[in-house]
C-alpha positions in Angstrom: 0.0 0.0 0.0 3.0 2.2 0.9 4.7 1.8 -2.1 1.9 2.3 -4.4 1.0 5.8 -2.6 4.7 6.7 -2.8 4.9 5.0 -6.5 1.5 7.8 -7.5 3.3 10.7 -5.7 6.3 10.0 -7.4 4.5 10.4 -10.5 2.0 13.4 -9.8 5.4 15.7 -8.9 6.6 13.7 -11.9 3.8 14.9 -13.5 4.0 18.6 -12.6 7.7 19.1 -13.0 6.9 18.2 -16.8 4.2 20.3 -17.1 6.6 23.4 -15.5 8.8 22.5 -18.0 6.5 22.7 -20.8 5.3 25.8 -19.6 8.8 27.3 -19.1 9.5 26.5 -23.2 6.5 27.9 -24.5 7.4 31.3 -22.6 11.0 30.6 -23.8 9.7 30.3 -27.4 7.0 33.4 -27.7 10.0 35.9 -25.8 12.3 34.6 -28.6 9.1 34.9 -31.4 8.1 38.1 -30.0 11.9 39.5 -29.9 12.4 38.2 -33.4 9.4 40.3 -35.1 10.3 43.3 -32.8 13.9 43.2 -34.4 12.2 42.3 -38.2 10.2 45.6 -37.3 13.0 47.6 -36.5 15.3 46.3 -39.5 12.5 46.9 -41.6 11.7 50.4 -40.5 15.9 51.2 -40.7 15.6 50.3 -44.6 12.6 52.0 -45.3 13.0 55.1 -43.5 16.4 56.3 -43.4 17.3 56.0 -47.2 13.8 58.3 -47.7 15.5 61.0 -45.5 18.9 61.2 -47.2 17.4 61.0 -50.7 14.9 63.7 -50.3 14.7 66.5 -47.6 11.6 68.1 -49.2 9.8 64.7 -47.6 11.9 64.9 -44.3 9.6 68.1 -43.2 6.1 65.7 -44.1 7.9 62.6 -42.5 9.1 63.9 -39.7 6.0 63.9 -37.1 5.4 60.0 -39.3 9.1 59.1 -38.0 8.0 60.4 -34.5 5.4 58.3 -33.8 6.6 55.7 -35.2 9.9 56.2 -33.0 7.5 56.5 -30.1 5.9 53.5 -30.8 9.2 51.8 -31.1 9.6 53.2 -27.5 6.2 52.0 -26.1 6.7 48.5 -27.8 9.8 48.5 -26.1 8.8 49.4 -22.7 5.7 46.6 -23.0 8.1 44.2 -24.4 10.3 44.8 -20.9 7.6 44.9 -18.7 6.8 41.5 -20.3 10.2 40.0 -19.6 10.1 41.3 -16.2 6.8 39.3 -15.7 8.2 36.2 -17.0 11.3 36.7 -15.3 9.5 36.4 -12.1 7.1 34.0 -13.3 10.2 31.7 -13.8 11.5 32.4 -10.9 8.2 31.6 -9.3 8.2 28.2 -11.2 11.8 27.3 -10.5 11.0 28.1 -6.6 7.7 25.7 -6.8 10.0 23.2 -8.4 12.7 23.1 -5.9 10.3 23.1 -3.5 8.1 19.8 -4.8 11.9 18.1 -5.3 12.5 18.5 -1.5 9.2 17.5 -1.0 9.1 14.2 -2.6 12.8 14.1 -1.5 11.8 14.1 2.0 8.8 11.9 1.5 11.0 9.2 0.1 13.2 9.1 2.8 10.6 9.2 5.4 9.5 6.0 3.4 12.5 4.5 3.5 13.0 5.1 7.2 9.3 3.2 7.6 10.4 0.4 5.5 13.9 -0.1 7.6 11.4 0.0 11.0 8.8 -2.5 9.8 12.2 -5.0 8.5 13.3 -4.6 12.0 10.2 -5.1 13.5 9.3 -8.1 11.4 12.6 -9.3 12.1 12.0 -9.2 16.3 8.9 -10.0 16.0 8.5 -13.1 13.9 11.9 -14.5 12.9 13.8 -15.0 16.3 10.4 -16.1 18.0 10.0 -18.6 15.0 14.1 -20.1 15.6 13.8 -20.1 19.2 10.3 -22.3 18.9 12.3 -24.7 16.2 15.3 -24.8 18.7 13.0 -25.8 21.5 10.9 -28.2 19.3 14.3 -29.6 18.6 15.1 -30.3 22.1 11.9 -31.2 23.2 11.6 -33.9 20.3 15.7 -35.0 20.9 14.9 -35.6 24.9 11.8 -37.5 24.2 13.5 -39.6 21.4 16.3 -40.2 24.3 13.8 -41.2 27.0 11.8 -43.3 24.9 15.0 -45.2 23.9 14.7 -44.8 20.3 17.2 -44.5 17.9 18.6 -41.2 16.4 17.0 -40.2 13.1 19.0 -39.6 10.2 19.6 -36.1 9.0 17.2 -35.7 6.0 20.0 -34.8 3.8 22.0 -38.1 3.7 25.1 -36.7 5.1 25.3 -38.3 8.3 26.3 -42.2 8.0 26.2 -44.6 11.2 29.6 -45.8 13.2 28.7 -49.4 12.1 28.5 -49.3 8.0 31.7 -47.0 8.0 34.0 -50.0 8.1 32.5 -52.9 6.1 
């Protein structure tokens, strides 16, 4: 019974330190999509926009409050893209503290189990073994003094080793 609880707690943390893990690639993967277009965006809007100002400053006056919003959506999308990684930064942290935590957990439990299973050896052990050989040692006796009272001869030890004074020298 013992071993089956441990055995499904084993496999729940199991369980949950995968599904962390999942969780902590997914966020790995849309920071790393998310940085990716942000830096597309930004390449894109270097090659469009800068060779327009040095090739024409009659446009430069018309794209200038264009180039300043865009700038200060550059800014904004940067400021929301940090505040992101601060909020997966701590829900990381968060996760890798909830994991260390279910380790020492199940850590813990296991070695409380295997302190249980050393008690109930020991008790088995005290209880039922050395009971069971002193009974067979006193059967023994009792069984060897009755055989000697009666005035029966010895038995022979049931694995054929033992061979009587009398047939040793024919």
């Amino acid at each position: 019974m013992d071993n089956n609880l441990l055995t499904a707690f084993i496999a729940l943390t199991a369980f949950a330190v995968v599904i962390q893990a999942g969780i902590l690639v997914a966020l790995y993967v849309a920071v790393r999509k998310t940085t990716e277009r942000m830096e597309a965006m930004s390449l894109e809007m270097k090659n469009k926009a800068l060779p327009t100002l040095e090739n024409a400053q009659s446009l430069l006056v018309e794209l200038r409050p264009k180039i300043e919003t865009i700038a200060a959506n550059v800014a904004d999308s940067t400021t929301m893209v940090r505040a992101q990684l601060g909020r997966i930064d701590a829900t990381l942290g968060d996760v890798l503290d909830r994991t260390r935590l279910q380790v020492i957990r199940a850590d813990e439990l296991l070695n409380r189990t295997m302190d249980k299973v050393e008690e109930t050896s020991e008790v088995v052990h005290k209880t039922v073994v050395s009971p069971l050989r002193q009974v067979s040692g006193l059967m023994s006796a009792i069984t060897t003094g009755v055989e000697v009272f009666l005035g029966q001869k010895r038995r022979q030890p049931r694995n054929g080793m033992g061979v009587p004074q009398d047939e040793m020298f024919i």
